[in-house]
N, C-alpha and C positions, 0 to 999 in steps of 0.2 A: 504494500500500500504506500502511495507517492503520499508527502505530507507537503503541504507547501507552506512556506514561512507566512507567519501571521501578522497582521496588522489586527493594534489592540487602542485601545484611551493612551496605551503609555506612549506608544509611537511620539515621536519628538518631532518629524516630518521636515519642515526646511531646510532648515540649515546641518542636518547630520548627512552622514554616509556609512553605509548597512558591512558592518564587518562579517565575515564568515569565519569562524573558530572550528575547525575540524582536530578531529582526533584521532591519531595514529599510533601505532604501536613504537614502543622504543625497541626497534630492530633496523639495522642495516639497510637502506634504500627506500625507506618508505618517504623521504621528503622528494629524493627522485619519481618515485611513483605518483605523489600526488602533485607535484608540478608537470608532468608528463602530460596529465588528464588534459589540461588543455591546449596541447603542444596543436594538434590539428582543427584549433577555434579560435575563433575572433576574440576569447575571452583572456584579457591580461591582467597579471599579480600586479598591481600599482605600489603594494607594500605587503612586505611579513615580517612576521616574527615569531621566531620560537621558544615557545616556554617548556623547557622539560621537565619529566620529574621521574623515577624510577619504573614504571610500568608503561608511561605513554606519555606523548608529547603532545602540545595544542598548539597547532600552526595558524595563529589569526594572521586573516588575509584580506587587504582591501583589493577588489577585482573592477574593472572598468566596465562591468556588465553582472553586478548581483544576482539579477533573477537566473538569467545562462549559468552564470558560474554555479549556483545552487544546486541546481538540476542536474547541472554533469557531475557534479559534486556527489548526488546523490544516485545516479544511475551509476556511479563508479561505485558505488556501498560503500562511501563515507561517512561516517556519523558526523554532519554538519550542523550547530547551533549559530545562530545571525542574532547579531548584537550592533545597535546603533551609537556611534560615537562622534563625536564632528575632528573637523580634516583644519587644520590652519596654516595658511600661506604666512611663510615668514616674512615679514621684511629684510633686506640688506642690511648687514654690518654685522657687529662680532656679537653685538648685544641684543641678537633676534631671541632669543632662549630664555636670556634676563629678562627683556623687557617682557615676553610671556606669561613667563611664569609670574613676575613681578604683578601682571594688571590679574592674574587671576587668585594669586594668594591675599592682593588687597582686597578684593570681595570674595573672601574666607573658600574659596572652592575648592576643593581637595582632587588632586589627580589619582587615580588607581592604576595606570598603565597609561607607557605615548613609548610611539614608533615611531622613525622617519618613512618617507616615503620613496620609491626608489626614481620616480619620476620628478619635475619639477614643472608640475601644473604653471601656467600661466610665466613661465621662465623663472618661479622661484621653489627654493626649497618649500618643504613644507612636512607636516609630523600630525599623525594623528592622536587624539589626546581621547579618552575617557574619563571626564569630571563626574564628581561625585551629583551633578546638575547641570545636566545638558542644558537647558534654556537660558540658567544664571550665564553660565560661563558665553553662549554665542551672544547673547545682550552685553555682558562687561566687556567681549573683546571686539565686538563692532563697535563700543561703544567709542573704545581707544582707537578705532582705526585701523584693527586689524582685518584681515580677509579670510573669512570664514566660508570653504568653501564646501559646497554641496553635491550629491551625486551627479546630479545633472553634469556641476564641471568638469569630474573628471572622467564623463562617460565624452562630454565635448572635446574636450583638448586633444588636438590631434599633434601635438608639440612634442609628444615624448614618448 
């Protein structure tokens, strides 16, 4: 039985972008294998990261095509869970990370996990972040001027 990811009240909707956290065994070639799965699709890893722990790994992945990636994801027998985080375009200089983290520790939000991204939407860096308050945090850092960006952009940018 196909499940398809669900949209709830909690859904965060604009300004995030839908992470895939799959679950593989901690054995030899399995991050080959599940990079493979979309070696012959339109669908690209934009970002990952791997969290290990003794029995099996969690490869969170931002893909340029969520719903495709899901699906293959899931026709490959992957156990896939989808989690919303939002994606933020750094600005230039040494102090993109400070100033970051700085505008979102001043309205108390707490980070759980950020990864870079391997691409650079809109020709900048950029790192996805999970706060402890997705809408606190896209309000405080639009509010500073940062660029908060959304699936849509990186399903657009054909830049990278």
């Amino acid at each position: 039985m196909d499940v398809e990811p669900l949209e709830t009240i909690e859904a965060h909707g604009d300004r995030t972008v839908r992470q895939q956290s799959v679950f593989v065994e901690n054995r030899v070639g399995q991050l080959l294998r599940l990079t493979r799965t979309f070696d012959k699709t339109d669908v690209r890893i934009l970002a990952v990261s791997v969290v290990h722990s003794v029995d099996c790994a969690i490869c969170r992945m931002i893909l340029n095509d969520p719903d495709e990636g899901y699906d293959i994801l899931r026709n490959a027998r992957f156990q896939v869970s989808e989690t919303e985080l939002i994606v933020v375009s750094l600005p230039h200089g040494k102090r993109a990370l400070l100033d970051t983290w700085a505008a979102l520790l001043g309205a108390e939000i707490n980070i759980y996990y950020t990864y870079p991204l391997l691409v650079r939407p809109h020709g900048h860096a950029a790192i996805a972040v999970l706060p402890d308050n997705i809408e606190h945090a896209v309000s405080v850092l639009e509010s500073q001027h940062f660029d908060v960006l959304d699936q849509e952009a990186l399903r657009e940018d054909r830049d990278f």
